[in-house]
ROTORVEX-803009 format. One line per field, with one value per residue (C-alpha): residue number from 1; residue in three letters; x, y, z. Coordinates in steps of 0.1 Angstrom, whole numbers, plus 5000, padded with zeros to 4 digits. Last residue first. Layout:
BEGIN
k	c(NUM / ...)
r	c(ALA / ...)
xx	c(X / ...)
yy	c(Y / ...)
zz	c(Z / ...)
//
This chain:
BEGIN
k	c(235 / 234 / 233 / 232 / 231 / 230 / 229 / 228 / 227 / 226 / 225 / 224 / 223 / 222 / 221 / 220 / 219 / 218 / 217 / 216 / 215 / 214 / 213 / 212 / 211 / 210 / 209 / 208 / 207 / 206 / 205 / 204 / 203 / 202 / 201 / 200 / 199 / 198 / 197 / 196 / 195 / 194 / 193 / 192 / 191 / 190 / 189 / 188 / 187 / 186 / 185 / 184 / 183 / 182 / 181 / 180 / 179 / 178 / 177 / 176 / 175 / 174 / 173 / 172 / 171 / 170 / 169 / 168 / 167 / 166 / 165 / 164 / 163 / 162 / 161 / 160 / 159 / 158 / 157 / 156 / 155 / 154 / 153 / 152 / 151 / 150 / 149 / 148 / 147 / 146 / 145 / 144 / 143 / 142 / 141 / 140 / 139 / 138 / 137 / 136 / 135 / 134 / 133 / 132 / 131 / 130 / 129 / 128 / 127 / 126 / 125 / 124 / 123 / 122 / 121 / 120 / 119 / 118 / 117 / 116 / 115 / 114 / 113 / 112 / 111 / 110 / 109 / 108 / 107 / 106 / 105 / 104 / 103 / 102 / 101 / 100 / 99 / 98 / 97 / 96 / 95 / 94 / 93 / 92 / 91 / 90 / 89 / 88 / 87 / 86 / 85 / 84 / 83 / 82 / 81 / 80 / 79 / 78 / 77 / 76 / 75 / 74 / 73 / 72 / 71 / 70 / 69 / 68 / 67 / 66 / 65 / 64 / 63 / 62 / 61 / 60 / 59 / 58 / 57 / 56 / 55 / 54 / 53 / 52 / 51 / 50 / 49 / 48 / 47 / 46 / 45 / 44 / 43 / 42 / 41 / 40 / 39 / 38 / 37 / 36 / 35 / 34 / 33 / 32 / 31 / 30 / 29 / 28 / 27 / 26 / 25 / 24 / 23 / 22 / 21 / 20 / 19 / 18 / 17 / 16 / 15 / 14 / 13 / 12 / 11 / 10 / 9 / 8 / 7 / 6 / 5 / 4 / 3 / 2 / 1)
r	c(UNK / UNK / UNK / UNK / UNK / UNK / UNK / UNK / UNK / UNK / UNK / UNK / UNK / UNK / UNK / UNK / UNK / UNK / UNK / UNK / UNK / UNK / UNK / UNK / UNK / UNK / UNK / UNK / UNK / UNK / UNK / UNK / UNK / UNK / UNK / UNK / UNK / UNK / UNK / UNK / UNK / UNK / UNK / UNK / UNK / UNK / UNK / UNK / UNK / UNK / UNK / UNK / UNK / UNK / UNK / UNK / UNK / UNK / UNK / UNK / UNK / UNK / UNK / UNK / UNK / UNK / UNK / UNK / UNK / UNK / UNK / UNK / UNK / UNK / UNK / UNK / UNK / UNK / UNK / UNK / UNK / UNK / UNK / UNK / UNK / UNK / UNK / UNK / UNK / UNK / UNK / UNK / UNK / UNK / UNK / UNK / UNK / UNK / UNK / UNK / UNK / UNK / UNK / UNK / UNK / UNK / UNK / UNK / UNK / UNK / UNK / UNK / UNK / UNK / UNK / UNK / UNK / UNK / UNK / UNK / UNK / UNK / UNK / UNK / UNK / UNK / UNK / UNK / UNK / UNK / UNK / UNK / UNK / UNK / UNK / UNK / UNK / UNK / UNK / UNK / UNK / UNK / UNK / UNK / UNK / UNK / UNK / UNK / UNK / UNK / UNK / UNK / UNK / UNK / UNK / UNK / UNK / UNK / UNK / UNK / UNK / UNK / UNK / UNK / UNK / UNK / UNK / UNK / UNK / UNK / UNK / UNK / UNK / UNK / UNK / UNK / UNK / UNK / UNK / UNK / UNK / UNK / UNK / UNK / UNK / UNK / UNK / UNK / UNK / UNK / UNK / UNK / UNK / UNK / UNK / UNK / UNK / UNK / UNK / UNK / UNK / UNK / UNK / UNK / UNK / UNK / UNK / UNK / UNK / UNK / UNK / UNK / UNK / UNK / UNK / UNK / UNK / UNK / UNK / UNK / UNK / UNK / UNK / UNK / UNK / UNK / UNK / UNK / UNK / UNK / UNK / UNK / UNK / UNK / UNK)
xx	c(6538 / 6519 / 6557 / 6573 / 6551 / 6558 / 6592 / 6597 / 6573 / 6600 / 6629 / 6611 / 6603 / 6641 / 6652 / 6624 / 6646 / 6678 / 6662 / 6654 / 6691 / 6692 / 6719 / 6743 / 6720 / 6690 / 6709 / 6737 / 6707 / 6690 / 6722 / 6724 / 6688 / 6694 / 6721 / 6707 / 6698 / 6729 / 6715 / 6715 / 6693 / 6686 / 6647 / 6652 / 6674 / 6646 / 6620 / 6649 / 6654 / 6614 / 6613 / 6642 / 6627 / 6646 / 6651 / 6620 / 6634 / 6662 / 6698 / 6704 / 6724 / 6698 / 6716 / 6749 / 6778 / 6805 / 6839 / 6843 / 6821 / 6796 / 6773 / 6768 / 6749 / 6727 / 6710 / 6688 / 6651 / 6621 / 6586 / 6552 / 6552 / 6556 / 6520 / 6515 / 6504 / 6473 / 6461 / 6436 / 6408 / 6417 / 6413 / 6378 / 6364 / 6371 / 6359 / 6379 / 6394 / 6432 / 6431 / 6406 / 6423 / 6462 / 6436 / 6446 / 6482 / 6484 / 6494 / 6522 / 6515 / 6549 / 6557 / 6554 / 6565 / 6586 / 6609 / 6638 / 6614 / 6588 / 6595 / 6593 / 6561 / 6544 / 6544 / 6512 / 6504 / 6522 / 6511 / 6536 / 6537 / 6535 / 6544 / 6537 / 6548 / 6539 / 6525 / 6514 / 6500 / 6490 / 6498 / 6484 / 6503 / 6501 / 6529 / 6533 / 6553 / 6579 / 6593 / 6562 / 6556 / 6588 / 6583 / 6618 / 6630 / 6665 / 6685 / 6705 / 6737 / 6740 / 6775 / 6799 / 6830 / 6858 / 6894 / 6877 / 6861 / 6828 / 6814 / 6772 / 6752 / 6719 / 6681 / 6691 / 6680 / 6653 / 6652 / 6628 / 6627 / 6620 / 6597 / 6567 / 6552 / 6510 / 6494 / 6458 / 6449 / 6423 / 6408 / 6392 / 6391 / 6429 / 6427 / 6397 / 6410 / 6449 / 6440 / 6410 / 6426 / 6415 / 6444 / 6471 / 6497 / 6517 / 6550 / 6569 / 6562 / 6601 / 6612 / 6617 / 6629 / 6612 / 6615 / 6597 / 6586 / 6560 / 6558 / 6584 / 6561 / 6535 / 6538 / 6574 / 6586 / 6589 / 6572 / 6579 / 6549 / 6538 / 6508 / 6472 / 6445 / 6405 / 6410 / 6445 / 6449 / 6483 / 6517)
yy	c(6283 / 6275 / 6282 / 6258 / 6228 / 6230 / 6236 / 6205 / 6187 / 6197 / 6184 / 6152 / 6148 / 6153 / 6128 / 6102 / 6106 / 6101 / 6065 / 6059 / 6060 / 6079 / 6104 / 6130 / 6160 / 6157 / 6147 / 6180 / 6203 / 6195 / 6204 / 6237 / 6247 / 6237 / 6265 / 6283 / 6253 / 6249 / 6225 / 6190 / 6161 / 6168 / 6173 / 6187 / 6218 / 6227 / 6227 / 6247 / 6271 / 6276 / 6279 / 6306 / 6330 / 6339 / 6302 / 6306 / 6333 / 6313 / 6333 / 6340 / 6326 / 6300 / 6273 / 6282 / 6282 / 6253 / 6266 / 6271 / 6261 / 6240 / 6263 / 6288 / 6315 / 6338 / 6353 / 6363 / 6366 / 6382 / 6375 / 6391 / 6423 / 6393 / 6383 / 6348 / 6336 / 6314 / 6281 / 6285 / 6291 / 6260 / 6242 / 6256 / 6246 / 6214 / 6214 / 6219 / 6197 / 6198 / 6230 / 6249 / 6240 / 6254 / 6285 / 6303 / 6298 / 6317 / 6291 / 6292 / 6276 / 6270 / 6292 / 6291 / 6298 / 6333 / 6316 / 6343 / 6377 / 6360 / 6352 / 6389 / 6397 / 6371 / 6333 / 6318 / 6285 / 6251 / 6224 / 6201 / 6165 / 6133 / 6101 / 6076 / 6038 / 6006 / 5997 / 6031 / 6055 / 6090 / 6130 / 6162 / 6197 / 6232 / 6244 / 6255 / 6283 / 6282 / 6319 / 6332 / 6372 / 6372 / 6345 / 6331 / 6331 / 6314 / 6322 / 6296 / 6305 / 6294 / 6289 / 6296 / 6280 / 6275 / 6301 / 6316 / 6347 / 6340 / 6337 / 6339 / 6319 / 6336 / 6329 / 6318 / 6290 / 6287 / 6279 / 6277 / 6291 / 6274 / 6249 / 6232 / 6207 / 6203 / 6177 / 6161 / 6134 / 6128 / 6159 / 6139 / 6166 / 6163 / 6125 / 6128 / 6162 / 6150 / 6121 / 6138 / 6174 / 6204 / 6201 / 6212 / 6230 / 6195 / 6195 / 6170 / 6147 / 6127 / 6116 / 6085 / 6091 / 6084 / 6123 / 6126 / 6096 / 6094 / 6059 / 6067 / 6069 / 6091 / 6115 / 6119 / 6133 / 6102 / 6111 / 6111 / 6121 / 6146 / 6147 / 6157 / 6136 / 6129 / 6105 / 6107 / 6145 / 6153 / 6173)
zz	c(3642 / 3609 / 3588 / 3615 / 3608 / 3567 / 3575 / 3599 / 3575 / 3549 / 3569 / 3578 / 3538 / 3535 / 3558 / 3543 / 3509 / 3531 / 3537 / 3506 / 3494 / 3460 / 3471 / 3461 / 3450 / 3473 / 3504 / 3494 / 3482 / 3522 / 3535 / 3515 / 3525 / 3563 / 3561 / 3593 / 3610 / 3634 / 3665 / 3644 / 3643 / 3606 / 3614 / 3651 / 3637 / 3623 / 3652 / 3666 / 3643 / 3640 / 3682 / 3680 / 3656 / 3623 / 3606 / 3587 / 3564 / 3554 / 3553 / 3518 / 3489 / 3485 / 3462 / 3478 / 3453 / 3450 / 3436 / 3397 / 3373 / 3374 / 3398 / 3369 / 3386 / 3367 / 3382 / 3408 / 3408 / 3429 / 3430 / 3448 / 3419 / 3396 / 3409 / 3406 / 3370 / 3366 / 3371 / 3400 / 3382 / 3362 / 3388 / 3405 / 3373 / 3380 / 3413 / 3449 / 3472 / 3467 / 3449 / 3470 / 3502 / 3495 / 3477 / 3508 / 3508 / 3478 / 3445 / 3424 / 3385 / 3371 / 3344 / 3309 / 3271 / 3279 / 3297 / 3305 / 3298 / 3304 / 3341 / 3360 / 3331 / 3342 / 3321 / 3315 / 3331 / 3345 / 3366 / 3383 / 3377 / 3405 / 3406 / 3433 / 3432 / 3443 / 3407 / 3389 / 3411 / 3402 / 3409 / 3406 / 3410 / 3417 / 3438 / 3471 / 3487 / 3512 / 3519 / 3507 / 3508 / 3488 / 3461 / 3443 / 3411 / 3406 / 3369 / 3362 / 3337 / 3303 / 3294 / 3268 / 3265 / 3282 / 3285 / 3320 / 3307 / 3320 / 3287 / 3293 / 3272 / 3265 / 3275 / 3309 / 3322 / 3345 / 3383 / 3412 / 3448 / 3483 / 3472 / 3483 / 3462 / 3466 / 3455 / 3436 / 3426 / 3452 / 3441 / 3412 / 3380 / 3381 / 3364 / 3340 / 3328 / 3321 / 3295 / 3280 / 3271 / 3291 / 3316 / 3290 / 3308 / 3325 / 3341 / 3349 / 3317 / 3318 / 3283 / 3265 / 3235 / 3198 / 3187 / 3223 / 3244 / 3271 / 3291 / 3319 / 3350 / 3329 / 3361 / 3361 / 3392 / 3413 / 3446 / 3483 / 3503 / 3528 / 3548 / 3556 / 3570 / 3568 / 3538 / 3523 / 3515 / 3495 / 3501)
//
């Protein structure tokens, strides 16, 4: 989610903000997520609020810090663990984002760790934003950035974990009804997006286009779904 002039909308990105150019032990490697905003390369582009975003998610992941043996004959495995925000059903994410050619890509920000995520990534976490510092990051100053990049509240979090979704039948991503879905106008305004009147697993369908397609078509699916959500969170 980005300003354009005057407006507010939602855009599909590539996430890779260096759009394939940074390499590690002489690999190319994806930069999603960027700590570091004081250094030249990252300050000149977040300090113009036209770079920068807001990604809504539902929860996040981490791995877990041990392998888990799930008794099946395999080997160890790390599970996820899935951390999600409970006074924010959709929350926002710090993030900036650039144009290289015909195409948008965008990082996330990250910051210290709270004491919820620490104990499973004790390096970082991504930096989650209240809904009313949404205007603040896109339009504020500098300084006003790296106000903003700090932990959320682990007292406003929750996690679950781990799940090991490769093993075994298919598990839910959410493994809860959505909070949005509760009030009829909400489920409907969903169930406009996929063109369907049974929302209450939207978040399963919308891990099924994001997982088994690259058609840009289904891409512009899932931005409708998340404008649906976006809309039906205001209403």
């Amino acid at each position: 989610m980005r300003n354009e002039g005057d407006r507010r909308g939602l855009d599909v990105m590539e996430w890779d903000v260096l759009a394939g150019q940074a390499k590690q032990a002489g690999r190319k490697v994806a930069q999603t997520n960027v700590r570091t905003l004081h250094l030249p390369q990252w300050r000149s582009l977040v300090s113009d609020p036209a770079n920068r975003c807001l990604i809504p998610l539902t929860e996040f992941r981490e791995w877990a810090r041990e392998p888990t043996d799930l008794g099946d004959g395999k080997k160890t495995i790390k599970g996820e663990m899935w951390f999600a925000v409970t006074d924010q059903p959709v929350f926002a994410i710090a993030g900036f984002w650039r144009q290289v050619g015909d195409q948008r890509y965008f990082a996330m920000v990250t910051c210290d760790a709270n004491e919820l995520v620490a104990p499973i990534h004790p390096k970082a976490m991504i930096t989650i934003l209240r809904p009313d510092d949404h205007d603040r990051w896109l339009t504020g100053s500098y300084d006003d950035v790296l106000a903003l990049q700090r932990p959320y509240p682990a007292a406003r979090m929750t996690v679950r974990g781990p799940v090991f979704p490769t093993r075994g039948p298919p598990q839910c991503l959410s493994c809860r009804p959505c909070p949005i879905g509760k009030s009829e106008k909400k489920a409907s305004t969903i169930a406009a997006a996929f063109g369907d009147d049974k929302p209450e697993h939207f978040t399963d369908r919308l891990f099924d286009i994001l997982r088994d397609t690259t058609n840009p078509k289904d891409w512009r699916r899932v931005a409708a779904v998340l404008d649906a959500i976006a809309g039906a969170s205001r209403q």
